[in-house]
C-alpha positions in Angstrom: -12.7 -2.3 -0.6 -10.1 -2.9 1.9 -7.2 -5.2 2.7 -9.2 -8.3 2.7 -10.1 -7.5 -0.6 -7.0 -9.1 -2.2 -7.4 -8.8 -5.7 -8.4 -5.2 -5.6 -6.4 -1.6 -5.5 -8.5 0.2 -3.2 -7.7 3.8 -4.7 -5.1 5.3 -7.0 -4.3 8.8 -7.8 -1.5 11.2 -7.9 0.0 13.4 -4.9 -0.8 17.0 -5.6 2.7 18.6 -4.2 5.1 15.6 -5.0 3.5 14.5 -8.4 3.9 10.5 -7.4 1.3 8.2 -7.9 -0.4 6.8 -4.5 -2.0 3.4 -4.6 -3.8 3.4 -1.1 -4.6 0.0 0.9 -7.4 0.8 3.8 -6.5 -1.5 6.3 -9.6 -1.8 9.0 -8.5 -5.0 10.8 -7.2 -4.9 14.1 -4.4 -6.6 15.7 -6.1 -9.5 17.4 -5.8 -12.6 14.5 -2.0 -11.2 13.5 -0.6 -13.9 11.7 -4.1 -14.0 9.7 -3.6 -10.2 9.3 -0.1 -10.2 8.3 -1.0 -12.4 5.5 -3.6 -10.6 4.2 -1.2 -7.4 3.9 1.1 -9.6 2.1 -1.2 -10.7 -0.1 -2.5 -7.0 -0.9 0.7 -5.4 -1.4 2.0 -8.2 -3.7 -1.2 -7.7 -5.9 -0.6 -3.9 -5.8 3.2 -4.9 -6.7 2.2 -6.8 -9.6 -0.4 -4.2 -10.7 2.5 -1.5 -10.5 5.1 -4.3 -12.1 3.0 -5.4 -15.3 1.5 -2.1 -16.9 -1.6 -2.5 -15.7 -1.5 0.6 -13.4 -0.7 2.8 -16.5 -3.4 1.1 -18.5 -5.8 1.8 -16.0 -4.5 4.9 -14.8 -2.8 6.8 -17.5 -1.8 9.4 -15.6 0.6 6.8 -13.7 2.8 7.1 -16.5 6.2 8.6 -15.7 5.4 9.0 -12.0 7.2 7.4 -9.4 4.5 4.8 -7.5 4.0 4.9 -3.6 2.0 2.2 -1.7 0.3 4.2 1.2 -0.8 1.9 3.5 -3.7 3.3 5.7 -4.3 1.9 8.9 -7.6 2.1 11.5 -5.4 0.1 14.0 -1.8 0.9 15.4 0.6 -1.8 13.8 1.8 -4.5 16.4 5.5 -4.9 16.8 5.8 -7.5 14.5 3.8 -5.3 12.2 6.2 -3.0 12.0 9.2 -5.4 11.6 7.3 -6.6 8.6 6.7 -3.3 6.9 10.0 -2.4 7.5 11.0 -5.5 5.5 8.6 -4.6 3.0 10.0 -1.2 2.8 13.2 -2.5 2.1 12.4 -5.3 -0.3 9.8 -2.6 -2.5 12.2 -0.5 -2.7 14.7 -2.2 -4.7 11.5 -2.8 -7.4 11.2 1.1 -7.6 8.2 1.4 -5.1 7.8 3.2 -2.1 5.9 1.7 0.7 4.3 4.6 3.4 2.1 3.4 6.5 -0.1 5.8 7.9 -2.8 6.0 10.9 -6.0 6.5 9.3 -7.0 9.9 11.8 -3.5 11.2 10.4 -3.9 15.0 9.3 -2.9 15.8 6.0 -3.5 19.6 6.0 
């Protein structure tokens, strides 16, 4: 599963030491086709919005319920600048629905 995967959550569990739930996107694609690219993060995090938005994330995942939801973006490839500027935007815009969008590198440590 990945980004290009648009009707799909990749993975979905819940953060051990804040208690939110994390839907992950794995994001392989490089920066080369960015507009194409662009659109296919679009497209992802609206069907992870809607997921979140409709129930279906506590049907599928009871454990959602009563948890606040994060969208973890993970990310082989170093956003471009206009990358960024969009998941700023994003940020901004999922945050008024209640979500919380993170972006990551995918080497990141998490110990």
């Amino acid at each position: 599963m990945s980004v290009e995967d648009h009707a799909v959550v990749d993975a979905i569990g819940v953060e051990r030491h804040s208690g939110k739930v994390v839907l992950t996107i794995s994001d392989h694609l490089d920066w080369s086709s960015e507009q194409e690219h662009l659109h296919a993060l679009q497209e992802k995090i609206d069907t992870y919005l809607r997921f979140i938005e409709s129930g279906e994330l506590e049907q599928a995942y009871p454990d959602a319920r009563g948890r606040a939801p994060v969208i973890d973006l993970v990310a082989q490839h170093q956003p471009s600048a206009l990358a960024q500027e969009f998941l700023c935007r994003a940020r901004g815009a999922l945050s008024i629905a209640g979500v919380e969008l993170r972006s990551r590198p995918l080497d990141e440590d998490e110990c």
